[in-house]
C-alpha positions as CSV (number, residue, x, y, z in Angstrom):
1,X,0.0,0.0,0.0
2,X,2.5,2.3,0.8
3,X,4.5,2.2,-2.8
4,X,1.1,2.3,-4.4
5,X,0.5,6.0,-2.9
6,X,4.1,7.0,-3.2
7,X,4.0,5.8,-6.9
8,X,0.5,7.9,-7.2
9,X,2.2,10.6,-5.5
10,X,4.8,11.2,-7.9
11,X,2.5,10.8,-10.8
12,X,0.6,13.6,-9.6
13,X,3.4,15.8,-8.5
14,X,5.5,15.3,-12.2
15,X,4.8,18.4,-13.8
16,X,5.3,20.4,-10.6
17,X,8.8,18.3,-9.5
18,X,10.3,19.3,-13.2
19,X,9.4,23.2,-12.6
20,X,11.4,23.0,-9.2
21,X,14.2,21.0,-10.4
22,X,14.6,23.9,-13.2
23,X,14.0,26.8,-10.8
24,X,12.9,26.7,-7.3
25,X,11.1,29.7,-6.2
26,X,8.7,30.4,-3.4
27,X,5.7,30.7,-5.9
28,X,6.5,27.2,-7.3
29,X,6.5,25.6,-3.8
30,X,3.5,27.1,-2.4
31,X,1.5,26.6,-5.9
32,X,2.5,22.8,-5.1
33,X,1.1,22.7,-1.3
34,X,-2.0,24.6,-2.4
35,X,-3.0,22.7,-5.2
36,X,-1.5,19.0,-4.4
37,X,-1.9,19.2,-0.7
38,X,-3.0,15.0,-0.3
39,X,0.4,14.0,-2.7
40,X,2.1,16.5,-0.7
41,X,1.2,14.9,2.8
42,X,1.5,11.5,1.2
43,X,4.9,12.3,0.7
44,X,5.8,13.5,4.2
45,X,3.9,10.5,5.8
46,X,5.7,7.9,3.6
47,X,8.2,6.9,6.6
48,X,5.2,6.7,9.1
49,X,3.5,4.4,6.8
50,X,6.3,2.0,6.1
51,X,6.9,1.6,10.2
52,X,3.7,0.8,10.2
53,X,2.9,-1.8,7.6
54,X,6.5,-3.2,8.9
55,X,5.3,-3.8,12.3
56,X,2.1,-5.0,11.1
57,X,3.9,-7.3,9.0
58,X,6.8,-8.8,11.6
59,X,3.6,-9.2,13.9
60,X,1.7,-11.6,11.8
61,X,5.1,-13.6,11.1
62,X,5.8,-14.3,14.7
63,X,2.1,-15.1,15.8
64,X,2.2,-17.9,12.5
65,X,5.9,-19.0,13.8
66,X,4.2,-19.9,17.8
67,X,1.7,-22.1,16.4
């Protein structure tokens, strides 16, 4: 789940990623945040989600390992 929204992240983002590789000007950044504010926050959760899915993960291992 988590590569699946950072994948749909990016895709979203594209356009707006190439202007700010070119030039990166406060304009261009808070265009971005305004009008892609879910890829945006996607992109700052991404290492919250991959704990998470992790643990979940390891937890369902161990409890399959006991029996």
């Amino acid at each position: 789940m988590p590569l699946l929204l950072l994948i749909l992240a990016f895709l979203d983002l594209r356009t707006e990623l190439r202007l700010l590789l070119d030039q990166i000007t406060l304009t261009a950044l808070l265009y971005t945040f305004r009008q892609h504010t879910l890829a945006v926050v996607v992109l700052m959760l991404q290492p919250s989600l991959w704990f998470h899915y992790r643990r979940g993960r390891v937890t369902v291992i161990s409890k399959d390992q006991s029996t």
